[in-house]
Each structure stands twice: as structure tokens, then as C-alpha cells.
N, C-alpha and C positions, 0 to 999 in steps of 0.2 A: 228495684221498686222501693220508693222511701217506706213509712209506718204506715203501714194496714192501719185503721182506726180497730178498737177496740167498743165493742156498741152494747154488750153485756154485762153485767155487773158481777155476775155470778166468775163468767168468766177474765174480768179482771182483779179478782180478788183469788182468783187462783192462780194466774200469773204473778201476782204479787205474793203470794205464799213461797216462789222458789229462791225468794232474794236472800240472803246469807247473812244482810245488814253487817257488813267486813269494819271491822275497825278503820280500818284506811281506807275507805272504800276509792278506790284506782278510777272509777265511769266519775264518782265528784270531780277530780280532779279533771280528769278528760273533758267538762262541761265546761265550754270559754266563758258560759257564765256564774258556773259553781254552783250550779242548785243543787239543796241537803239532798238527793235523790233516796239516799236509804230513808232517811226522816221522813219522806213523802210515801216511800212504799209501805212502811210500817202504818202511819196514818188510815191510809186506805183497807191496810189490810186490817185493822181496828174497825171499818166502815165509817172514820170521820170524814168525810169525800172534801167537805170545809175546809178542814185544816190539811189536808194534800194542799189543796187547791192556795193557801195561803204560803205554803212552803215553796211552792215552783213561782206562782206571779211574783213573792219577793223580790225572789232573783231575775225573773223571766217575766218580764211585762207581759211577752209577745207568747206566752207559756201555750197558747193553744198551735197558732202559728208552728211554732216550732217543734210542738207535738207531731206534726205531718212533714214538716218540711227538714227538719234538721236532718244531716248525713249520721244518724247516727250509730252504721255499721263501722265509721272511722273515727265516733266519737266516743260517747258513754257504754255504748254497746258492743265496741270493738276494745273496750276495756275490762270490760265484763270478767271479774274472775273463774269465772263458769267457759268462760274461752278454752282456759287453760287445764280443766277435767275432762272435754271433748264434748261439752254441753253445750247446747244452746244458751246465746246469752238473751237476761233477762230481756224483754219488750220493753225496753225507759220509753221509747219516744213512745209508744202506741198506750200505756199506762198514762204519760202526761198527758199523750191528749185527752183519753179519756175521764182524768181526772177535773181538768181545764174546761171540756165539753161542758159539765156535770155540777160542778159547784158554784155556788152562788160568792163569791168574797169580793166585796166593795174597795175600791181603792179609795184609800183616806189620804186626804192630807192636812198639810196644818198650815198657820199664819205663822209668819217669823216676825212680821210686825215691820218689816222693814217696804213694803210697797212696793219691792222694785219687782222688775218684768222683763223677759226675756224675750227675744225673737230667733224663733228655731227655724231656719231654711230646707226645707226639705222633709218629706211626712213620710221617708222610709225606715227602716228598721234602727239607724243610727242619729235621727232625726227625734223619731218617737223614743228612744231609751232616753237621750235627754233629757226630753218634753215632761216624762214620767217623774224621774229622778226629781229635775228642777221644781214638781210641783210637789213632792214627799219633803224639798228642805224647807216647804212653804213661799216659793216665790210663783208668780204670773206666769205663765207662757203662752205664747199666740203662735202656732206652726203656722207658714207659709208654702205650700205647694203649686207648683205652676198646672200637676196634671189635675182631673178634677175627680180624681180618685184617692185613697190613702192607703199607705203599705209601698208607698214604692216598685223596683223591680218587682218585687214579691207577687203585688198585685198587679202586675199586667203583662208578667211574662211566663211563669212558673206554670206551668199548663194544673186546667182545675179538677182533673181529678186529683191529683196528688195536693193542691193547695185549693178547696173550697171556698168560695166569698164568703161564705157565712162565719168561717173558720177566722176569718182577717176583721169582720164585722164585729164578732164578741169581743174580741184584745182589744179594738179601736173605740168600741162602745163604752169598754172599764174605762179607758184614757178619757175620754168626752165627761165621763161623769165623774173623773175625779179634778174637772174644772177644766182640763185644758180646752183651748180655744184654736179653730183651722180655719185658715182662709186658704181655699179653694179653686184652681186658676188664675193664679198670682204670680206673675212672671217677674222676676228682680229685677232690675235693669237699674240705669245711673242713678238717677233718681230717686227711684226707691231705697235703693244703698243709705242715701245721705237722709232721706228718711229714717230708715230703721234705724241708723247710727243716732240720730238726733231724737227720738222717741223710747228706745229701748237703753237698758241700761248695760245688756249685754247681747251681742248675736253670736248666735250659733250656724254653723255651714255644715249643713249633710245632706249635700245634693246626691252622693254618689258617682259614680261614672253615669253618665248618660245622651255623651254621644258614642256613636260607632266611629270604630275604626275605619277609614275611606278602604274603599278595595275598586280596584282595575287592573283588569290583566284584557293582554291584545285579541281586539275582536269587538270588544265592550261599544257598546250605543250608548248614547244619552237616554234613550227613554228604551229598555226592554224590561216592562211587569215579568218576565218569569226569572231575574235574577232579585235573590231580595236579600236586604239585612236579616238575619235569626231575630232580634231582637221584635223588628217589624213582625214577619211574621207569626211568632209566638203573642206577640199583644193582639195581631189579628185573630189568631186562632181560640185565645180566652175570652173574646167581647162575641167569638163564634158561641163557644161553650156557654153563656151567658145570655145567650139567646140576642144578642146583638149583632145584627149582620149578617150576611150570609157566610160560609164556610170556604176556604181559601181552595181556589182549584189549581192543584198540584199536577195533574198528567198525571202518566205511568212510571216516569223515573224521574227521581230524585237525586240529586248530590248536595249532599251539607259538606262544608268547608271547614275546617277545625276542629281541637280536641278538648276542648273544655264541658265546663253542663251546659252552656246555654246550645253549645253544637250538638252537644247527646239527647236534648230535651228536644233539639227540633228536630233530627230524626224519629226518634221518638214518636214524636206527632205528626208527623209526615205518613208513619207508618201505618199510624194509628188511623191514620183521615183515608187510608186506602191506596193509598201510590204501591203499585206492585213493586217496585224493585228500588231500596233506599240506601246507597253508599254513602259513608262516610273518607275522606280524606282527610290524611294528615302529614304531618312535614317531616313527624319524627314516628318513631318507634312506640307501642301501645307503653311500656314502662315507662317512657316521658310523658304520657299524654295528661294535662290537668283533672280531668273527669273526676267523677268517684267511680269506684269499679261497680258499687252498686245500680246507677246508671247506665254503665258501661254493659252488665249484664242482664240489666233488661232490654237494651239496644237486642244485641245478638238471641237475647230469646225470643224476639218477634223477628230473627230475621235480616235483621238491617247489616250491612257487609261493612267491613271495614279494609283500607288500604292503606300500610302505612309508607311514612320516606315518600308520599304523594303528592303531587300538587297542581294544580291547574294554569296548565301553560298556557294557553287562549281560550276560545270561545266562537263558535259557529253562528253566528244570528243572521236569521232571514225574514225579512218583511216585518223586523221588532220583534219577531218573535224567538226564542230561544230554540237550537238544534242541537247541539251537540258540544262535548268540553274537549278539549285534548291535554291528556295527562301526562304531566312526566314524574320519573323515580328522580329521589334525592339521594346525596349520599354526606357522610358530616364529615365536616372540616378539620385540620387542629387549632383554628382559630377559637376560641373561647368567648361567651359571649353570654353573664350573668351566672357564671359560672358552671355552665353546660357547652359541648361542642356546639358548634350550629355547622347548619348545612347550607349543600348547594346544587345545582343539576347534578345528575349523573347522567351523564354525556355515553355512556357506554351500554344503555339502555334506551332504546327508540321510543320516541313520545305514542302514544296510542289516542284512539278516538274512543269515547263512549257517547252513544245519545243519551240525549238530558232533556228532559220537559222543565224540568225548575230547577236553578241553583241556590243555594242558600249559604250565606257566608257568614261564619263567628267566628271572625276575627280578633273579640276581645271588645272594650270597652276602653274610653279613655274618658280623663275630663273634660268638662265642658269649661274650659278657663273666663267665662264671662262674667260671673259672680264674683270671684278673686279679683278677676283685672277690678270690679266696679269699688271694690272696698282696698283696692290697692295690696292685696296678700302675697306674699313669695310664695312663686309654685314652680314645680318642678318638672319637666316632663316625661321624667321616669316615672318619681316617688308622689306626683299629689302636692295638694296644700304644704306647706311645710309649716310643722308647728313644734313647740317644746312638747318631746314625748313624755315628759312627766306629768304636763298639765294642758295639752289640747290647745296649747294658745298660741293664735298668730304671732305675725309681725306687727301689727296693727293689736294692741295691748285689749281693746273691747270684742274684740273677734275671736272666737275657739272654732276646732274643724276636728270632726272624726268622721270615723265609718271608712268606706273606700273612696272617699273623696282623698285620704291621707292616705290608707293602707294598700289600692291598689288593685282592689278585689277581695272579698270575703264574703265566710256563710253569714248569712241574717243573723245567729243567734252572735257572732262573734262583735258585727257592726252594731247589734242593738246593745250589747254590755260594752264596748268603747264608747258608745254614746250616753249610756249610764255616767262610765269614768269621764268622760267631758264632764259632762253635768255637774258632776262632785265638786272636777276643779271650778266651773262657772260659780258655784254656790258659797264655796272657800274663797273667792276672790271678792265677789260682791260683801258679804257679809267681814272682810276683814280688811280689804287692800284696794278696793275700787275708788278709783281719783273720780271717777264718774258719777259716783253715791248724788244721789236726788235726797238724802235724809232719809 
């Protein structure tokens, strides 16, 4: 379970009375964005709720968002010196959001005098820390979004109890009013490319990953509704929660495919929507599996089984409709492979059958190389964009790229502070070394 919201006042100022405010404090450090967290708790515990609130959006544009969404049993709270007396560590994420909820602090920015203007691709967490940054060193920015929502994955996969709209609406609404500018179903294509290049003085690439991994294993139809992408289904299941659409029918059994969050998130929700019985498989062992464990453990406390070294040998369909998966055990190799063994059948264990009403596969996420190809960018198909990791910047000297368009995957809070660090460099190059300078 991520951060409980904290909704009383009384009782967040008694959680903030247990913080020890540490000289070094270890959860700062743990924070991929570095919010002063002692300096916010002290605040609050003061009752300046303002100045908290000023201390976390500094660092953390996204300071509500991430109040709810952050992992932060593996992050600030899993640094928690209070870890290490046998205490409970302090509530950061359920404190920030609550702080975040609570306080009024206007995002200001300023004129640099210099006119120029930016175009940011992509309105998710790495897209938006830019957007933010670029408009604190005083320049334009105009975001670009193909979906017609803003928050990225965040917003339309993250299931809403744990990430609220309204929660993504307040962070999105500071950015709006501190000038930034969105256009809204704006898909980039050739064209557009040599537009933005010719109108803006800089772009920025933070699409993210956002296609799926292709998946086919034997048995597969071109057209069976009960095998889906996770991705698919988790943006179905939030426009469900949302009161748009109706609600995704599952059957009685379920199997999600993979071990990361977006596969934990959708059992998760599988379970939640009522499917009696919700497996997960995976290829490797739970100690390999990408998840967080605090997902992981709310998986298994509603229930949901897991199987690991598993994998889905084919697939039963009848009439387009989905029957049944046959599984086989894996076993790993000594072939090495990103510096992990990988696997392969294990031949000495018979494949089995389980019925299945819906399959769900998270597979992972890759780029979408369409934008790159359109602005001519080196990409790679391991690593992403490839850019100078010092300063975000293409091959193509007016183009920068952060977020998991370059890293591959990451939490929001880590993409939204690389898209800050872009920004810095976009800001340092415009104002000192841009051959492109409009005056």
C-alpha cells in the first residue's frame, strides 16, 4: 500500500513531533529529488503549513503527486533513522502530501529579458519538471501532449485510489499559473518536428516509454478482447474509476504476466474489481522481480498467488474467446544477460493447464522511436535517447531528452527531478551558448 493520506491536522503534527531533525539526515539524501524534509517537518510542526509547503514544491513541483505515489518504503522512509531503533519510520510521504493538500504557495517566476521559448514534448512527470524549472529561470514554455490529459503514465495508469485526479489537478494547476502553456492532443509527427525546430529556440523530449512490448506466444488470434496489454487495461480501469465507461469484465480468473508495478498494479486491480482467483507469473525468482515489495505485499494480502520461474507456453482460444493458458517452469542458464543469469524451459517439468478468463501481460514498456526518428536523434535500443549525461542534450545541439525516454524506466519523482536537471541545462545553454539566440 503506498501513503495513506494524512487528513487531520491534529494528527499530522504529531507525526511530525517524532522526527529527530538528524544532522545528516539520511531520507534527504534518499529523496532523487532532495527535498529539505527535516526543514518541512520542523515547519509544520511550527503550524507554518506555507512555508512546509514552500520547502517540498521547491524541490518537488509534483510535491502532492508524490506525496501518494512515491515508493517511499524504499526511499526517504526506508532511510528513516528510526529504522534502525526498531521504530517505525517517520510518515515523509503521508506528511508531504498532507502538507501539499493544505497550503496555498503560488509558483512565481521571473523575466530573464531574453524572449526565448521552449517546447516541452510530453506533459508527464519529466516533461512537467522542465516545463516548471524553465519557467523559474524566466523563459516561455509551451508543453505538447498527444493524450488529452496531463500527468502522463501517472495519470492514466496508476490505479485512483492510490493516485487521486484531483491530487494531479492541484501540482498541474501551480504549473498553469505560473504561466506555463499545454496543448492538448498534439501528436508530433514530420512536420511538426521542423515546426517546433523553426519556432522554438529549444525542444525538449519527454515522451516516456509509451509503447508496449509486442507479446505472442502459440495459440494467439488476431482479435481475442480477453488477452490485454496492463497498460491498456489499467488506463481502462482509471477512466472506470472516474466515472467514464463502464468497468472492465474480467471473469473469475485472472493471470497477469510479469514482475514489475505495472504487473503488480494490475493484479491489484483485477482483484479488486472482483475476479475470484488472480495469479501472477513470472520468469524469475520473487528476489529478481522489479516490483516494490510494498506492492508486492499488498498483492498477497488480498490474496493474489504468485508463481515463480513461470511462463506461458500457449494459449486455448475458442470462438475469440479466451480458455485456458498452459504453463511451463523455467530454469536459468549460465549465460549472462545484463548482468543477471537468464533462463530458459525447464524441460524436466511438464507444462500444466490452468483456465483463464483474461490474460494480462507487463511485459515492460519501450520507446516509441517516432519523435527521435522525426528530429533525426541517436537512439538506442536498450538505453533510450542518447544524450550527454551531463547536460541532456542530443545529437541534434537544440534538442534535450530526459525522464525514461533516456533512463529506461523510473519512479515519477526521479523523472520529474531529471527533467528539472534538463531544464537547468536548457536554461545554461540558451542564455550563454545558443547559436540559435533570436536576441
Amino acid at each position: 500500500m503506498r501513503n495513506p493520506p494524512i487528513q487531520k491536522k491534529g494528527e499530522a503534527l504529531i507525526e511530525a513531533q517524532r522526527c529527530l531533525d538528524c544532522f545528516e539526515p539520511a531520507c534527504m539524501q534518499a529523496c532523487p529529488a532532495h527535498v529539505d524534509i527535516p526543514t518541512f517537518i520542523k515547519r509544520l510542526r511550527e503550524d507554518n503549513i506555507d512555508g512546509a509547503g514552500e520547502i517540498i514544491y521547491n524541490a518537488c513541483p509534483l510535491g502532492l503527486v508524490c506525496g501518494f505515489a512515491c515508493p517511499t518504503s524504499d526511499l526517504c522512509e526506508g532511510s528513516c533513522v528510526l529504522n534502525k531503533v526498531g521504530q517505525a519510520p517517520i510518515r515523509i510521504g503521508s506528511l508531504q502530501g498532507f502538507v501539499t493538500n493544505n497550503c496555498e504557495v503560488i509558483e512565481n517566476s521571473r523575466d530573464n529579458g531574453t524572449k526565448k521559448v521552449v517546447a516541452v514534448i510530453g506533459a508527464g512527470p519529466s516533461g512537467l519538471g522542465c516545463a516548471i524549472q524553465l519557467k523559474r529561470m524566466g523563459f516561455d514554455v509551451e508543453v505538447f501532449e498527444k493524450f488529452k490529459s496531463i500527468g502522463g503514465l501517472a495519470d492514466r495508469v496508476i490505479p485512483i485510489y492510490r493516485l487521486p485526479s484531483s491530487a494531479i489537478k492541484r501540482d498541474v494547476d501551480r504549473l498553469k499559473s505560473a504561466g506555463v502553456k499545454f496543448h492538448l492532443g498534439e501528436i508530433i509527427d514530420g512536420e511538426n518536428c521542423r515546426a517546433l525546430l523553426k519556432d522554438f529556440d529549444a525542444v525538449f523530449i519527454g515522451t516516456g516509454l509509451s509503447a508496449d512490448k509486442e507479446y505472442w506466444v502459440e495459440g494467439m488470434e488476431s482479435e481475442v478482447d480477453d488477452i490485454i496489454p496492463a497498460l491498456d487495461f489499467l488506463d481502462w480501469t482509471r477512466k472506470y474509476e472516474q466515472g467514464i465507461g463502464d468497468p472492465p469484465q474480467l471473469g473469475k480468473r485472472v493471470v497477469v504476466i510479469g514482475g514489475g508495478n505495472v504487473a503488480l498494479d494490475a493484479a491489484v486491480v483485477a482483484k479488486r474489481l472482483g475476479s475470484e482467483r488472480v495469479i501472477v507469473l513470472y520468469r524469475r525468482f520473487k528476489n529478481e522481480m522489479p516490483g516494490w515489495e510494498s506492492e508486492y505485499l499488498e498483492a498477497t494480502n488480498l490474496g493474489v498467488e504468485f508463481r515463480w520461474m513461470s511462463i506461458v507456453n500457449s494459449v486455448k482460444v475458442k470462438m475469440k474467446k479466451l480458455q485456458s493458458i498452459n504453463v511451463q517452469r523455467m530454469k536459468f542458464t549460465q549465460t549472462q544477460e545484463d548482468g543477471r543469469r537468464w533462463v530458459e524451459p525447464n524441460l524436466d517439468y511438464p507444462i500444466y493447464e490452468i483456465p483463464c478468463d483474461t490474460l494480462i501481460y507487463a511485459l515492460g514498456q519501450k520507446l516509441d522511436p517516432s519523435i527521435a526518428d522525426c528530429f533525426g536523434i541517436e537512439t538506442s535500443e536498450m538505453l533510450g535517447i542518447q544524450v550527454d549525461p551531463s547536460t541532456f542534450q542530443t545529437n541534434v545541439p537544440k534538442v534535450f531528452a530526459a525522464g525514461e525516454a533516456i533512463s529506461g524506466g523510473a519512479t515519477i519523482v526521479y523523472s520529474m527531478s531529471q527533467g528539472m536537471s534538463a531544464g537547468r541545462s536548457i536554461g545554461k545553454w540558451l542564455l550563454e551558448s545558443n547559436p540559435y539566440s533570436k536576441g
